[in-house]
C-alpha positions as CSV (number, residue, x, y, z in Angstrom):
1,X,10.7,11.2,13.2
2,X,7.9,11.6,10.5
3,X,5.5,9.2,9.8
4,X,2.7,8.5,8.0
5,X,0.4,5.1,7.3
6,X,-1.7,4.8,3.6
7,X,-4.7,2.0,2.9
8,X,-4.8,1.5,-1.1
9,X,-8.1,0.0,-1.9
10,X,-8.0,-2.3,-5.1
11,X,-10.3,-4.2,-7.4
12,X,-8.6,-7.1,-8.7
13,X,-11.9,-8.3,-11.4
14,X,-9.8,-11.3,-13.1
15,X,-9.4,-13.3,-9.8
16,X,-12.2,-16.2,-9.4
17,X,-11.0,-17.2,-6.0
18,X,-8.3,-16.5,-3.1
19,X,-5.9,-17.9,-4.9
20,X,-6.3,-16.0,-8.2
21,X,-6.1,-12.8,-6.1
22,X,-3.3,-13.7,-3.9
23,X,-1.3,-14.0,-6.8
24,X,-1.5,-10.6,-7.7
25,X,-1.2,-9.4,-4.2
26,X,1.5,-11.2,-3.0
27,X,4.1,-9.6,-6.1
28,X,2.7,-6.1,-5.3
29,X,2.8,-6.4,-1.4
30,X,6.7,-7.8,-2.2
31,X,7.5,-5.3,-4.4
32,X,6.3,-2.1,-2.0
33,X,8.4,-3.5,1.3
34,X,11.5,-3.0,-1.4
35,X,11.0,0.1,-2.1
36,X,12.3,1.1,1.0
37,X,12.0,-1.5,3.7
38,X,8.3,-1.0,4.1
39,X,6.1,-2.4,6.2
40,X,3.0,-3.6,4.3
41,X,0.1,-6.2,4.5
42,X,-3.3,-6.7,3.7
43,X,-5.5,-5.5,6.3
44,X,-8.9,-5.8,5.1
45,X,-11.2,-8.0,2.6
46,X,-9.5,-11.0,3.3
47,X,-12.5,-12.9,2.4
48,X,-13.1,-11.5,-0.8
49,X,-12.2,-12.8,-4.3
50,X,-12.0,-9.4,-6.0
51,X,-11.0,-6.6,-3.3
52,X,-8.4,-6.0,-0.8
53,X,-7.2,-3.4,1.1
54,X,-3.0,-2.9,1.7
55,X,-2.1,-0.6,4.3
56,X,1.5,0.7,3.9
57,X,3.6,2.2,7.3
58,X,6.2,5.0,5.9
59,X,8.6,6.3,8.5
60,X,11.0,8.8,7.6
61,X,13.8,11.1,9.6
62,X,12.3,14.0,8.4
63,X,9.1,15.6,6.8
64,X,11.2,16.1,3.0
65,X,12.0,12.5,2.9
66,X,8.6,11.2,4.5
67,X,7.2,12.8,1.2
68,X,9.5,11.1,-0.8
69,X,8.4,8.2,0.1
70,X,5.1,9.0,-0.3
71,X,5.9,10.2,-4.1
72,X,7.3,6.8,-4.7
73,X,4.9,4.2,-3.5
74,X,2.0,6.5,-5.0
75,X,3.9,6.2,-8.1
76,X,4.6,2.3,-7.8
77,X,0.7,2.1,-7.6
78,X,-0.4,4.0,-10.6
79,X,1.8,1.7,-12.6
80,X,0.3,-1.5,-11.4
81,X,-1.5,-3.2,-14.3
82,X,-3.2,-6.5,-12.8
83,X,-5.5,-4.5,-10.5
84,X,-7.6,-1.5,-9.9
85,X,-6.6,1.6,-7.5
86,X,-10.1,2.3,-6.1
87,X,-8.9,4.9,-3.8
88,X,-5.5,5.8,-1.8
89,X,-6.2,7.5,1.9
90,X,-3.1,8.8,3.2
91,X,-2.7,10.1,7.6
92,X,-0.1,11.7,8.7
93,X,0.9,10.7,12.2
94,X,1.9,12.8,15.1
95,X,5.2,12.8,17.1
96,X,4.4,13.8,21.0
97,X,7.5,16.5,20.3
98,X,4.8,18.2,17.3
C-alpha cells in the first residue's frame, strides 16, 4: 500500500461570508472524492470568509498508480476557476514494510 495526504491552500476573494465560500467549496470538495473515491475535507480556516485549506488522503496499491492519482487531482486543481491555488504541499506516507 502507497499513500500519500495533500493540503491545497486557496483564496476564494468573491466570497463576502461563509456562505459565499461554501458554495464554491462544497462543488470542488464533491468533485475531488469522484475522482477516485477520495477522501477530502476542509481542515483548516473554517472561520474565514476568503481562505480554506482541503486536505486530500490518496491511497493507492502501488507507488505508479499513487502518482496517478496525484497527476489527476493536481490537474483537477489548476483547472478550478472560482478560487485561488495558493500553494499545494504534498507527504508521502510510510508503510512499516518500507
Amino acid at each position: 500500500m502507497h499513500a500519500a495526504a495533500m493540503r491545497i491552500e486557496c483564496h476564494i476573494p468573491d466570497s463576502g461570508s461563509l456562505k459565499d465560500k461554501r458554495k464554491v467549496l462544497r462543488p470542488f470538495i464533491e468533485g475531488l472524492r469522484r475522482l477516485a473515491s477520495l477522501s477530502v475535507s476542509e481542515v483548516a480556516h473554517h472561520d474565514s470568509w476568503q481562505r480554506s485549506a482541503v486536505g486530500v488522503a490518496i491511497v493507492a496499491p502501488d507507488a505508479v498508480a499513487l502518482e496517478q492519482l496525484i497527476e489527476r487531482v493536481r490537474r483537477y486543481v489548476d483547472e478550478q476557476l472560482e478560487f485561488g491555488v495558493v500553494d499545494v504541499k504534498l507527504a508521502y506516507l510510510e508503510t512499516p514494510d518500507g
